[in-house]
C-alpha angles and dihedrals in degrees: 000000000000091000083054100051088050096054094051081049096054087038091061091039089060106041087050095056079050092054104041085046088054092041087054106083085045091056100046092054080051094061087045094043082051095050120099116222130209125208126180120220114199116180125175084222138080132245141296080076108194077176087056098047090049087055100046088057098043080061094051089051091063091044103257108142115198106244095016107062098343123053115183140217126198136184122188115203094186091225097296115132100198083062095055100077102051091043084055093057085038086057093044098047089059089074104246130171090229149349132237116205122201099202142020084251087053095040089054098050094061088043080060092040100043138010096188109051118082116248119197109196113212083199148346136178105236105343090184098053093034091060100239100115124017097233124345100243085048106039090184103199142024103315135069132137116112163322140214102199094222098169099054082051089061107088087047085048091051094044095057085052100052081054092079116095114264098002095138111132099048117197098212109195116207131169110227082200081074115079092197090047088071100060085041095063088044087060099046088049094052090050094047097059081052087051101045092230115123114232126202111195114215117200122229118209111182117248092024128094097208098114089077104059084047091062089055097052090050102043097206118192091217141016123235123194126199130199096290104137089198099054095122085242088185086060089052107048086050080052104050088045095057094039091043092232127155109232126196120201140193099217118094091188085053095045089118093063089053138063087220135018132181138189143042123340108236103183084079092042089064083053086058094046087070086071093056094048093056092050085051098048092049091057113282121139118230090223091069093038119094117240095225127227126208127279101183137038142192139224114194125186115196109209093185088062086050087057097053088051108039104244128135107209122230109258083223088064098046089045084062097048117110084201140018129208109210 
């Protein structure tokens, strides 16, 4: 009878260990499933943020709610460059799990600022020949997401420019603060002597409005921007329209302030950031992880900007768009 009992004893015991060992694994997601998580967002940019919002959603479709398992931090640099870097130490500073970066200029200011926390980029213009990853398959060190290859865009973008009846003189307005702005305006000139347009480039330096004057001087017949994040786009939409000027940017998300715009839409990059986030949080390493490159862009033609300045844009070009503003 005493040999019995022991044995029901030894029988529950051991059922019991079974069952905490398998219990175990379960436990432990709960405790993860039960973490907050803080992630810091630094953008070069002001609100309102689209690339916020995007982000924000691609977080709700994985299932992170702000204030219940996400908390996060934000720091706006209102497109001044000489702000970036010490928004990036303050980010950094506040204790997140990871950063996301809204631009190469951003994302270069936290490889400055930490070599530890992960940084997910939601774009940048060229992330290899910018410095901030050593090749885009092997990422090497804290910081992955994605490119959008603007400079090799540039001669298509500038392609589909020279398509507009009587765009001839183009005004291409480039920032020398921007490393990457210089090879693309190597490559624009190089497809503009293959093209047979003339191209004037006209240099922005943040806080100074020569570049107007400068406009005037040149009498373009059209204006070109290239990948410069800080170009006051809202300046030079007023003046396109005064001066009745296409003007072709490189920005999706700013394809309202432009007759034309090319490239890669990266509000929904910043959706897909979120992704990368997650991989991230549940225990990837940004160093094995691929900085992406586009697969699809977009060519938008914005009907209401050819109104305002007159222009009647050719049927052949709006066959080609992937997407018409009316």
């Amino acid at each position: 009878m005493a040999k019995l009992r022991l044995k029901q004893i030894l029988t529950a015991a051991y059922a019991l260990l079974v069952a905490g060992l398998l219990g175990m694994p379960l436990l432990a997601e709960a405790q993860q499933v039960g973490k907050t998580y803080r992630i810091g967002y630094l953008s070069l940019f002001s609100l309102p943020d689209p690339h916020l919002e995007s982000f924000r959603q691609g977080l709700r479709d994985l299932g992170y709610v702000e204030g219940r398992n996400v908390v996060l931090v934000t720091r706006f640099a209102e497109g001044r460059r000489d702000r970036v870097s010490m928004l990036a130490t303050e980010i950094i500073a506040e204790q997140v799990d990871v950063v996301v970066a809204t631009t190469g200029v951003s994302a270069l200011a936290l490889k400055g600022a930490t070599s530890r926390i992960p940084v997910v980029m939601t774009s940048s213009s060229d992330a290899v020949a910018m410095g901030i990853v050593d090749s885009l398959a092997r990422p090497g060190g804290n910081i992955t997401g994605f490119t959008i290859i603007n400079p090799e865009l540039a001669p298509k973008r500038l392609e589909l420019f020279a398509a507009l009846p009587g765009v001839t003189t183009i005004a291409v307005l480039w920032c020398p603060a921007s490393p990457i702005n210089h090879e693309e305006l190597r490559r624009t000139s190089a497809a503009a002597t293959s093209l047979g347009v003339k191209i004037v480039p006209v240099e922005f330096q943040q806080g100074s409005t020569t570049w107007e004057s400068e406009l005037a001087r040149v009498r373009p017949s059209g204006l070109f921007m290239l990948d410069c994040t800080t170009l006051p786009s809202s300046r030079l939409e007023e003046f396109a329209v005064e001066h009745r000027l296409p003007l072709m940017s490189p920005y999706i998300v700013s394809a309202e302030r432009a007759l034309l715009a090319y490239g890669a839409d990266s509000v929904r990059m910043a959706r897909r950031a979120a992704v990368v986030v997650d991989k991230i949080l549940k225990g990837a390493r940004p160093a094995d992880l691929p900085v992406e490159q586009p697969t699809e862009f977009e060519f938008v033609v914005n009907l209401k900007f050819a109104r305002a300045i007159g222009l009647k844009v050719p049927q052949s070009m709006l066959a080609r768009a992937s997407r018409i503003i009316e």
